[in-house]
C-alpha positions in Angstrom: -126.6 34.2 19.4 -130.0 32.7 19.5 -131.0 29.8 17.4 -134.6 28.2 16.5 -134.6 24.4 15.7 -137.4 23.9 13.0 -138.9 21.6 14.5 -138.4 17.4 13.0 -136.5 18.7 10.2 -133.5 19.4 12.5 -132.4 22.2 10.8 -131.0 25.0 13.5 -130.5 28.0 12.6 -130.1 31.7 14.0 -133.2 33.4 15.0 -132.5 36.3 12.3 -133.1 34.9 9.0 -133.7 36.3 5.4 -136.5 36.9 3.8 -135.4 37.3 -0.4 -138.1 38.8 -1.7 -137.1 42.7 -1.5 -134.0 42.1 -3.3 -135.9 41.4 -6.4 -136.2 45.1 -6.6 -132.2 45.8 -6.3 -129.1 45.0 -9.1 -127.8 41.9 -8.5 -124.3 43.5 -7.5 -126.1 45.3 -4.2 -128.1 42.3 -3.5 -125.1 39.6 -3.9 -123.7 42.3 -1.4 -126.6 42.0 1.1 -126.6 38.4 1.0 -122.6 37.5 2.0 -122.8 40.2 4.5 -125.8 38.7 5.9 -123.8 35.1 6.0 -120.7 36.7 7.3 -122.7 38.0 10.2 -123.8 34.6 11.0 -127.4 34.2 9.0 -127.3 31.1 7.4 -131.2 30.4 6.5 -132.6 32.5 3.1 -136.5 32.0 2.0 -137.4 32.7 -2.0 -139.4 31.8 -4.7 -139.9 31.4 -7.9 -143.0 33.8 -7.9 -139.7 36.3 -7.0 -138.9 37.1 -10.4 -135.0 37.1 -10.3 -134.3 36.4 -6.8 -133.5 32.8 -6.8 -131.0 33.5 -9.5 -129.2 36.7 -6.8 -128.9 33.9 -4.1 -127.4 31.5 -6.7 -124.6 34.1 -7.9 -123.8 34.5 -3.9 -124.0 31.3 -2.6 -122.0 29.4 -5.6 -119.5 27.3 -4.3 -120.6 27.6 -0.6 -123.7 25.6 -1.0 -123.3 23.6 2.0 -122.0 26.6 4.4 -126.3 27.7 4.3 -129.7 26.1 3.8 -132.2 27.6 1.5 -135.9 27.3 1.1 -137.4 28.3 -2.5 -141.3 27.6 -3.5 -143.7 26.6 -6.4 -147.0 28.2 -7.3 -147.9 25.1 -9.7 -151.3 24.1 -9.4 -150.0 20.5 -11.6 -147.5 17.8 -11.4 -146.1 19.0 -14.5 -145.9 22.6 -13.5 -144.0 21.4 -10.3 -141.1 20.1 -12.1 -140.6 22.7 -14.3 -140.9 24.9 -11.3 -137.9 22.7 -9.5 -135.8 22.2 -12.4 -135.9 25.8 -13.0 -135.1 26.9 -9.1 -132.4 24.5 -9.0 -130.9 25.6 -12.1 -131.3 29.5 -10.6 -129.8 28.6 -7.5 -127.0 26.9 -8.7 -127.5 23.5 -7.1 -128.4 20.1 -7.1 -130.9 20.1 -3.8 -133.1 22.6 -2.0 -133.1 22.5 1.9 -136.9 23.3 2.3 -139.3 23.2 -0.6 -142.7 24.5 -0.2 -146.4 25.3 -1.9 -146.4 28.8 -2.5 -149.8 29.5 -0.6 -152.6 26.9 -2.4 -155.8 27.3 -2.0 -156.2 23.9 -1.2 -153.8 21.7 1.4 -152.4 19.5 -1.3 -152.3 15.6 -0.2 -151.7 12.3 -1.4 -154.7 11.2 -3.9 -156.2 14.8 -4.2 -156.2 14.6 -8.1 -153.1 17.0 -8.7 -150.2 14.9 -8.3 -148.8 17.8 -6.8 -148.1 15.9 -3.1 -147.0 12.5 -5.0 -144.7 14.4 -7.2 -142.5 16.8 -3.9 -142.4 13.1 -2.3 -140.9 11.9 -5.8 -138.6 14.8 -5.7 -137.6 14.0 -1.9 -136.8 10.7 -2.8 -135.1 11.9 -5.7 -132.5 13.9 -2.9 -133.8 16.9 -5.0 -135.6 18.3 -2.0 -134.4 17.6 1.8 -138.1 18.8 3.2 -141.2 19.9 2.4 -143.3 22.8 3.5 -146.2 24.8 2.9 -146.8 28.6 2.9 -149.9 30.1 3.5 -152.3 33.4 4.6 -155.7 30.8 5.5 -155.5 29.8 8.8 -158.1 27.0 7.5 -155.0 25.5 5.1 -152.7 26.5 7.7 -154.6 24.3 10.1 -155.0 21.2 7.8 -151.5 21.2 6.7 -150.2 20.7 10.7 -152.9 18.3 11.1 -152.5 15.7 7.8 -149.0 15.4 9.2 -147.6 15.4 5.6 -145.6 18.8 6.6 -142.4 19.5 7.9 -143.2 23.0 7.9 -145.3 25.9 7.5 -144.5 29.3 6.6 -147.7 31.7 8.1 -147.9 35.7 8.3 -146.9 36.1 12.3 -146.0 39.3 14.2 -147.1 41.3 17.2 -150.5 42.2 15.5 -151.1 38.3 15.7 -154.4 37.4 17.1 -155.2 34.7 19.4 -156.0 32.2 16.6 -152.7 32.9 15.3 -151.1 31.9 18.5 -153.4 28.7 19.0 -152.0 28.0 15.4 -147.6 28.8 16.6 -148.7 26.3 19.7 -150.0 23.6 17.9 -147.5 23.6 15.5 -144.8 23.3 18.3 -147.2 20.3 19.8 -146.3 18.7 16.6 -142.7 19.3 16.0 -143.2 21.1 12.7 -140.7 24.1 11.7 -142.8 27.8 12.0 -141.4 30.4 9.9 -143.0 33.8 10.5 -143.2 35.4 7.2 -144.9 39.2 8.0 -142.9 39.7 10.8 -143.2 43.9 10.4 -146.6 43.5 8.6 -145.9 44.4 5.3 -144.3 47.6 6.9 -146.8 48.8 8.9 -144.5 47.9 12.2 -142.0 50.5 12.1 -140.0 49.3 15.4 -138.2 46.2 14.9 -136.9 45.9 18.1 -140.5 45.4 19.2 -140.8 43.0 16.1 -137.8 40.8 17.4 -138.5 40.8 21.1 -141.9 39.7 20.5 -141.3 36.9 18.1 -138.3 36.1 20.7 -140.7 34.9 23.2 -141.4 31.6 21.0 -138.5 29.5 20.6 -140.2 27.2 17.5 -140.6 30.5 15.3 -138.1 31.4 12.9 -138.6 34.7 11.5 -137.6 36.3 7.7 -137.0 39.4 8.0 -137.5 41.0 3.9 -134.2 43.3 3.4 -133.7 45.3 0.7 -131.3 48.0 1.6 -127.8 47.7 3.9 -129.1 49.7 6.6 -132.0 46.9 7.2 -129.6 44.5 7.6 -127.3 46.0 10.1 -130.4 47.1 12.0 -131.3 43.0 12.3 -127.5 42.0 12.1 -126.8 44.2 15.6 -129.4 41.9 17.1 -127.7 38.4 16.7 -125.2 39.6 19.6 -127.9 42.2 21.2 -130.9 40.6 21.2 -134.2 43.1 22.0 -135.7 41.7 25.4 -139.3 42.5 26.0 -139.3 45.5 28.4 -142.0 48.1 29.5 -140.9 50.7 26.9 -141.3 47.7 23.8 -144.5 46.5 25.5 -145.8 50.0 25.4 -145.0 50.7 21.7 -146.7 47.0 21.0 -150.2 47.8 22.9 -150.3 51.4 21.1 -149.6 49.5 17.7 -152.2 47.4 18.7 -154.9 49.6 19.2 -154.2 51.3 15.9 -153.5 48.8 13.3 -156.0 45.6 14.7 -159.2 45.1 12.9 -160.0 45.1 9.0 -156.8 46.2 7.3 -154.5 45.7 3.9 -151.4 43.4 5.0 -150.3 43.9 1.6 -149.8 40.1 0.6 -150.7 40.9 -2.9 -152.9 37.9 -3.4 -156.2 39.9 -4.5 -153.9 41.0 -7.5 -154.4 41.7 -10.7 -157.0 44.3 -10.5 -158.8 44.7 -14.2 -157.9 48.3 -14.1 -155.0 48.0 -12.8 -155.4 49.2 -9.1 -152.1 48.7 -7.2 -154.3 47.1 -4.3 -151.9 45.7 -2.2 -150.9 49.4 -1.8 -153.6 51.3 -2.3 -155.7 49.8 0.3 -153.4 50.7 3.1 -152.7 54.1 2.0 -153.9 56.0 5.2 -152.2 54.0 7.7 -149.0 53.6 5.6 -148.6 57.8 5.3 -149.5 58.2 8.7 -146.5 55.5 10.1 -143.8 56.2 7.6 -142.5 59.5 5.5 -145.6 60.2 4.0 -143.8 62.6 1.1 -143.3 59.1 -0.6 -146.8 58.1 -0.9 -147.6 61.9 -2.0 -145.9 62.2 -5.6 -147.6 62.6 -8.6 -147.1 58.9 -9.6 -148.4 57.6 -6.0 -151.5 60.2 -6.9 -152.5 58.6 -10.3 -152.3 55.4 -8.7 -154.5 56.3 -6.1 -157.1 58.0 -8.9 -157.1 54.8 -10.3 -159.5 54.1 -7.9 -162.2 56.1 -9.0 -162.7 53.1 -11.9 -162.9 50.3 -9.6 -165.9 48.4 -11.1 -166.6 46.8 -8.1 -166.5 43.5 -9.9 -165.6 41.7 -6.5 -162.1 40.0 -7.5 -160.4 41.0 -5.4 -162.9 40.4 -2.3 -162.9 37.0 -3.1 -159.2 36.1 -3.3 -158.3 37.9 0.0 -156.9 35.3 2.5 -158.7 37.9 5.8 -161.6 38.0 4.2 -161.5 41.9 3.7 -164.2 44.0 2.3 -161.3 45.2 -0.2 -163.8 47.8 -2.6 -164.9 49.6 0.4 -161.1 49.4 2.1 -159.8 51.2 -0.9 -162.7 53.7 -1.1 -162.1 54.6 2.3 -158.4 54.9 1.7 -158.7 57.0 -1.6 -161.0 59.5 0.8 -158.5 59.6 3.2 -155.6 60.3 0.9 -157.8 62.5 -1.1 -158.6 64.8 2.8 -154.8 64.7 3.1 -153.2 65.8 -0.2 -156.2 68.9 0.8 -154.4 69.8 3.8 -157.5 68.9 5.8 -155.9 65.6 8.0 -152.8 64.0 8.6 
């Protein structure tokens, strides 16, 4: 078993953790499943939101009665000090207790600190004082934020997209938050599934001992893959190596990560899907990306009004009109027969 200490909060864990967000999309009676067997096998730490429609309430209904047996780390969107109590009120009430392990800004546009105008710093230290909150975090996709938060020192610790795609500014950024004992949890950790080989995923992240990843599970089979690795861990090895550098050359450069955070589109483009369409049919059964459903959405396209939106929330800075033309011409070549 391999653990990750996160960093000053003390909080040591094993390196497979779970990521709650996918289970949003299963009944609670699979999902409750998921989460004890994931326990049993030894996973103790579990990352949700409230932006996860019901999945706070799933890991409530599974962990009732065994609060203290794992820590959980839940986050608010609220952009005011009012909206962050609600939010906590509400996420404690879902999870069925009286304190949350980690609780963190749901990616802010801003690093929010003492003084700033929002309340929103002053209010998770009132709530840490309050024992509502043991620690307090912040999630993010800017590596701008992500760099402010380690250095106002006002963190404990910070949640950050990190996998084997990761460029070197993402690894000055894992460094310097193990320089200052602050807790790194690797959210992304198969890219949105665009790794396919998780064993590759695992051994990678396995070569940092400060990162803690969340791996999203949504279906038994997931699990078991990440639950055979607590007492088999993937070691870096010429044949994992070799399926990095190929994944590498392929998927580095301007693509979709599928964070969702250019969403809503005005005309309802499914961006966060859409704009990785090519890569996504070329790396994983492509018949479920083909059906008449996946087609209108893709058509959908077509009345982009190239209002700009979306360009303008993306955390990579994507050119997202001309990703999701290019995309809809790809698709379009393949549902022809004329590339794959």
């Amino acid at each position: 078993m391999v653990q990750v200490r996160l960093g000053k909060t003390e909080i040591t864990v094993e390196k497979n953790s779970f990521g709650a967000l996918p289970i949003q999309r299963i009944s609670q009676e699979e999902a409750v499943k998921l989460l004890r067997k994931a326990y049993d096998y030894g996973v103790t730490f579990f990352d949700t939101a409230r932006f996860y429609t019901d999945s706070e309430e799933k890991l409530g209904v599974a962990f009732d009665g065994m609060r203290d047996k794992v820590y959980i780390a839940t986050k608010t969107g609220a952009t005011t000090a009012e909206g962050f109590w609600k939010d906590l009120h509400i996420s404690l009430n879902n999870l069925r207790t009286d304190y949350i392990d980690i609780y963190q800004f749901h990616n802010p546009a801003f690093c929010p600190k003492p003084g700033d105008g929002t309340g929103l710093y002053e209010a998770m230290l009132e709530a840490k004082e309050k024992g509502l909150i043991r620690h307090i975090g912040i999630t993010n996709h800017r590596l701008n934020v992500a760099h402010e938060a380690v250095d106002s020192g006002l963190y404990e610790t910070l949640q950050f997209p990190f996998c084997y795609l990761a460029t070197e500014k993402d690894l000055e950024l894992v460094e310097k938050c193990k320089a200052a004992d602050m807790g790194f949890i690797a959210m992304k950790a198969l890219s949105g599934g665009l790794i396919t080989n998780s064993a590759a995923a695992y051994a990678f992240l396995a070569q940092y001992d400060n990162v803690l990843p969340i791996w999203g599970v949504q279906r038994e089979s997931e699990l078991d893959e990440f639950l055979s690795y607590i007492k088999n861990p993937p070691l870096m090895n010429e044949e994992l190596a070799a399926v990095i550098a190929r994944d590498r050359e392929e998927l580095l450069g301007d693509f979709c990560r599928g964070c969702g955070y250019c969403m809503p589109c005005p005309v309802g483009i499914e961006i966060n899907n859409c704009a990785r369409m090519s890569l996504m049919i070329r790396r994983a059964p492509s018949a479920a990306q083909l059906t008449p459903e996946m087609q209108a959405k893709m058509k959908l396209i077509e009345s982009c009004l190239h209002c700009g939106k979306c360009k303008a929330k993306c955390p990579y800075g994507l050119d997202t009109p001309t990703l999701l033309e290019k995309n809809y011409k790809d698709y379009c070549e393949i549902l022809a027969g004329k590339a794959f």
